[in-house]
N, C-alpha and C positions, 0 to 999 in steps of 0.2 A: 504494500500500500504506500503509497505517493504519500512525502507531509503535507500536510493540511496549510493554507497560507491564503494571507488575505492581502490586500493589495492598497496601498495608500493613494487616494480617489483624487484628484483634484479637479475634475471634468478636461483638464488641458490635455494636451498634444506628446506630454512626458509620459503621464501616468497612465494614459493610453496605450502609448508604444509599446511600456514598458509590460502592458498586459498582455500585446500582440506576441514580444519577446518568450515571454518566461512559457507562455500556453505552448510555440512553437518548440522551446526546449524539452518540455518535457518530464521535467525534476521536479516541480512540486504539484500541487493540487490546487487552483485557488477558488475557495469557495466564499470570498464575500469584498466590497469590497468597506474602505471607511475612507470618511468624507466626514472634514467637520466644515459645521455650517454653522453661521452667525445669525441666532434665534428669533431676534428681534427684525432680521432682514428678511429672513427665510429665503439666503441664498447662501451658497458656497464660499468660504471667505478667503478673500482676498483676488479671486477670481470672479466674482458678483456675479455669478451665476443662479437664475432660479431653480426654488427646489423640483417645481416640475418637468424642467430639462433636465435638471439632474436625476430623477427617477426613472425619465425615459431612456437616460443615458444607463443606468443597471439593467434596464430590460433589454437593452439591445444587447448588453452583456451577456444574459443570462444567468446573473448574478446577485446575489441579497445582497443589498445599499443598510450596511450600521450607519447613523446617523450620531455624529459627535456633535451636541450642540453647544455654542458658548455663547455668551454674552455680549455686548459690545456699547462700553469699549470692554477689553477683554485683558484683565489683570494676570500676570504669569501663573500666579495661584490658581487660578480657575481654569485657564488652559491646561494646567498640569492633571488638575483634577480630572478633569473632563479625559482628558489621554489613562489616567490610571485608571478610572473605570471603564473606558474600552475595551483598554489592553486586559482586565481581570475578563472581559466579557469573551474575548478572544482565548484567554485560558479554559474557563468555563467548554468551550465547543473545539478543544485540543489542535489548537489553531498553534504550529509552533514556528512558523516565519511572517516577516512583514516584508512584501515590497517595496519598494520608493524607487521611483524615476528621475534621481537627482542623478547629475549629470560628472559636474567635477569639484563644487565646492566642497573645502576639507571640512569646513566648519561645522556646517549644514550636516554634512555623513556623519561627524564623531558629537552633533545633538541628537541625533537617530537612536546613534548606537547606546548613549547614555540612556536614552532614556526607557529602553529595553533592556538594560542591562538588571539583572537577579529578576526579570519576568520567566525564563526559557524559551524565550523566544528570539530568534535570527533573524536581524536586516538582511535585505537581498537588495541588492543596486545592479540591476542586468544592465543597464546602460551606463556604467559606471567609466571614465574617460574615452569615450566613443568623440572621436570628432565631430562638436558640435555641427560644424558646417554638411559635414557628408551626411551625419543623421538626420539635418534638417530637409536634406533633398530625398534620402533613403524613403522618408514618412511619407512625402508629400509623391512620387514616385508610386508609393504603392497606393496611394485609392487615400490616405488619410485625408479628411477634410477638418477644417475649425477654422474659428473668427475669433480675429482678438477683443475680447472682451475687456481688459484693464490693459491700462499703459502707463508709463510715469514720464511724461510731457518734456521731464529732464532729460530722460535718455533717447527718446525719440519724437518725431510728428507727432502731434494729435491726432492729426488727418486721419490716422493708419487705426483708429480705432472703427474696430466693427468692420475691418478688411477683411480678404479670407487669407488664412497662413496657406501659400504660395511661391512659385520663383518669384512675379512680380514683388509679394512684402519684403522678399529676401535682398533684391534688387534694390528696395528705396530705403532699407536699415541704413544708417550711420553706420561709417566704417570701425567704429570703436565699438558697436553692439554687436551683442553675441547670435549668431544666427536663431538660437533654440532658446533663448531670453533667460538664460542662467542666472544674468547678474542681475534681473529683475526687470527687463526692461519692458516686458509687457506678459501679459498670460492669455490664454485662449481657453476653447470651447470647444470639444470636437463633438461633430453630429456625424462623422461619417469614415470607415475605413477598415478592416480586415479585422480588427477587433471585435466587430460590431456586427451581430446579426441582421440587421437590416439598417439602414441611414436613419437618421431623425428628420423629419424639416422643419424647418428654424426660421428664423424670420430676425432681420436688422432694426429693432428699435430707438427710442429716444436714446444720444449720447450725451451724459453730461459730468459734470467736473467734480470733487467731489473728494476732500480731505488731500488733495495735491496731487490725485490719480484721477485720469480719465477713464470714466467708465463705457461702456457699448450694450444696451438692455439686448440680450437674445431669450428671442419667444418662442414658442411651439407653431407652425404656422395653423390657424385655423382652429389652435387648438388639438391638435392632433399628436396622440403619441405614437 
């Protein structure tokens, strides 16, 4: 029997791949995934995605969506909280790996790993120093679709909010940004791509500005999951 492993959600373009990855590998089993979501928004946080593209985005998985909910604004205490009752819940259903679709930051991997450490349970980073650049074209290449939903106006156009991740987005990045937005330079939404049992359709909403992030609303079109 394959470990049991659940997969850290962020509705983006990462932790997608990173699902397409580890399924084609073959080594673990993942059967859920988690996604914290900011309560009072009831959307995905930091990627402002709503919770009902986010459901349709588990179903196109074929996967139960745990729901980590916090607060906001959201004090380290309460985020920790929130992770250690997950992580007990993940024990609970012998769940003994976590995914994440971090890319190369060290910082980021050894908060992961801390924060897993005396649960029993193993970080997995399949995309772990993958050439940003090749991986951005590898995704997009194979059927991956998403829109970037958040940006930080610092590191790139506005304009580019609510685009679809693309060669053309790739094409009008500033040369100092990372192709796969590692260093945060914006995040997405995928509705469509090998991971995913059928596409979602989505819909480009109001963009607007909003604590020094530009946001991009993506809808269900019609209503439709």
């Amino acid at each position: 029997m394959k470990p049991r492993a659940w997969l850290c959600w962020s509705s983006g373009k990462d932790s997608a791949w990173a699902l397409y990855v580890v399924r084609r590998q073959g080594e673990v089993d993942v059967v859920g995934l988690l996604t914290v979501v900011t309560d009072v928004y009831e959307r995905v946080s930091m990627h402002g995605v709503r919770e009902d593209v986010l459901q349709a985005q588990a179903a196109a998985t074929g996967l139960p969506l745990i729901r980590v909910p916090i607060p906001a604004p959201c004090p380290d205490g309460a985020y920790e909280e929130a992770m250690r009752r997950a992580l007990q819940q993940a024990k609970e259903q012998n769940v003994t790996h976590m995914i994440f679709g971090d890319l190369f930051l060290e910082d980021v991997r050894k908060y992961r790993e801390t924060q897993l450490d005396g649960t029993g349970i193993t970080a997995l980073f399949p995309l772990w120093q993958k050439p940003t650049d090749e991986l951005a074209r590898e995704m997009i290449a194979a059927g991956l679709v998403a829109h970037v939903t958040s940006l930080d106006p610092r590191k790139m156009p506005r304009e580019l909010a609510g685009q679809v991740f693309d060669e053309r987005l790739l094409e009008r990045l500033p040369a100092e940004a990372d192709p796969c937005a590692e260093n945060g330079e914006f995040h997405t939404c995928v509705s469509a791509g090998p991971m995913f049992e059928h596409p979602i359709d989505v819909e480009i909403g109001e963009v607007v500005e909003r604590e020094g992030f530009v946001f991009a609303d993506l809808t269900l079109a019609n209503g439709r999951k």
